[in-house]
C-alpha positions as CSV (number, residue, x, y, z in Angstrom):
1,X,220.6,141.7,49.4
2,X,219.4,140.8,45.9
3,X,221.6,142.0,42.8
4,X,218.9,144.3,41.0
5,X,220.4,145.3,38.1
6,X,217.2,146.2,36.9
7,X,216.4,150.0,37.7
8,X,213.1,149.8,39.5
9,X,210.9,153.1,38.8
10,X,207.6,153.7,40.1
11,X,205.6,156.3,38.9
12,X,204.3,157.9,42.0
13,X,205.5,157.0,45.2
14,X,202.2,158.8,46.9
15,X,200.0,156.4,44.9
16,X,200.9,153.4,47.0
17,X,198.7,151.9,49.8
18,X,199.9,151.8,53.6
19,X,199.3,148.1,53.0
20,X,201.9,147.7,50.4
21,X,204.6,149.8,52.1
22,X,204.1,147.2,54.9
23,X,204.2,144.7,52.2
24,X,207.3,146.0,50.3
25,X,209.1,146.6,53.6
26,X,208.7,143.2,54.8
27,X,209.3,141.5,51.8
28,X,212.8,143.2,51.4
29,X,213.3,142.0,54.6
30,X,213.4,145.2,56.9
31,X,211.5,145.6,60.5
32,X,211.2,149.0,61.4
33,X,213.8,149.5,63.7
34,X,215.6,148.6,60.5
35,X,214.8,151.5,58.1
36,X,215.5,153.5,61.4
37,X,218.9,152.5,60.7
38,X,219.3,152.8,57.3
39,X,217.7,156.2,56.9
40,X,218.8,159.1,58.3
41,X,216.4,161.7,60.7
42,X,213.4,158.5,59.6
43,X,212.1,157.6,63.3
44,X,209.9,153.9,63.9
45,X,207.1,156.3,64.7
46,X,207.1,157.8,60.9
47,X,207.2,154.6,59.3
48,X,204.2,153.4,61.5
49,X,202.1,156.1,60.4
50,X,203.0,155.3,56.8
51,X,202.1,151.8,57.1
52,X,198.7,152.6,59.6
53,X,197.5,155.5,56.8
54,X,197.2,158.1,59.6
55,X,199.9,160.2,58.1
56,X,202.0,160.1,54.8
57,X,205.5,161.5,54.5
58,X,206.7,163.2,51.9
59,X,207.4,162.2,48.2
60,X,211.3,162.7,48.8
61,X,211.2,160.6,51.8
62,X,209.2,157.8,50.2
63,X,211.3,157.6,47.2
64,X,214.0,157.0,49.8
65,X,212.1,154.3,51.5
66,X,210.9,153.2,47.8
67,X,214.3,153.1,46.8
68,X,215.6,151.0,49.7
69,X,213.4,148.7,49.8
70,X,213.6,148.1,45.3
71,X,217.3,147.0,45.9
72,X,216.3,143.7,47.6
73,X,212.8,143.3,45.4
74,X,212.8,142.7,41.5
75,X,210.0,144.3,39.5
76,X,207.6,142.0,39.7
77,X,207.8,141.6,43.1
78,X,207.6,144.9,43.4
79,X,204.8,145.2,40.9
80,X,202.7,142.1,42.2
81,X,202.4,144.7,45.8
82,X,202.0,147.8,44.5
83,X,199.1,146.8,41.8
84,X,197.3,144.5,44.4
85,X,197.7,146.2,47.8
């Protein structure tokens, strides 16, 4: 886990591609099974569909995922996905 003592915000969390919430979950170093674990009442399945583009969840839970995956990322890693994916 990465000190990020930089507070990563992102404007809107329902702006971002399926490809780079696959990209920002593997890059903070989760599998699936993973976020399963560190998020409560969040199944494999959901984050599947996320990542696939066949269905979104909502802003709330994606800030949650957003914000899980930003403590292990700095900002421009973060940045670098979400602008190019």
């Amino acid at each position: 886990m990465t000190d990020n003592s930089e507070t990563v915000e992102y404007a809107d969390v329902e702006d971002i591609s399926p490809m780079a919430w696959r990209l920002l979950r593997v890059a903070a170093g989760y599998e699936q099974r993973g976020v399963e674990r560190e998020v409560d009442d969040l199944m494999q399945a959901h984050l599947s569909m996320l990542e696939n583009g066949t269905r979104g969840l909502s802003d709330a839970r994606r800030q949650v995922l957003f914000d899980l995956y930003a403590v292990d990322l700095n900002p421009d890693q973060i940045n670098a996905i979400v602008t190019n994916f």
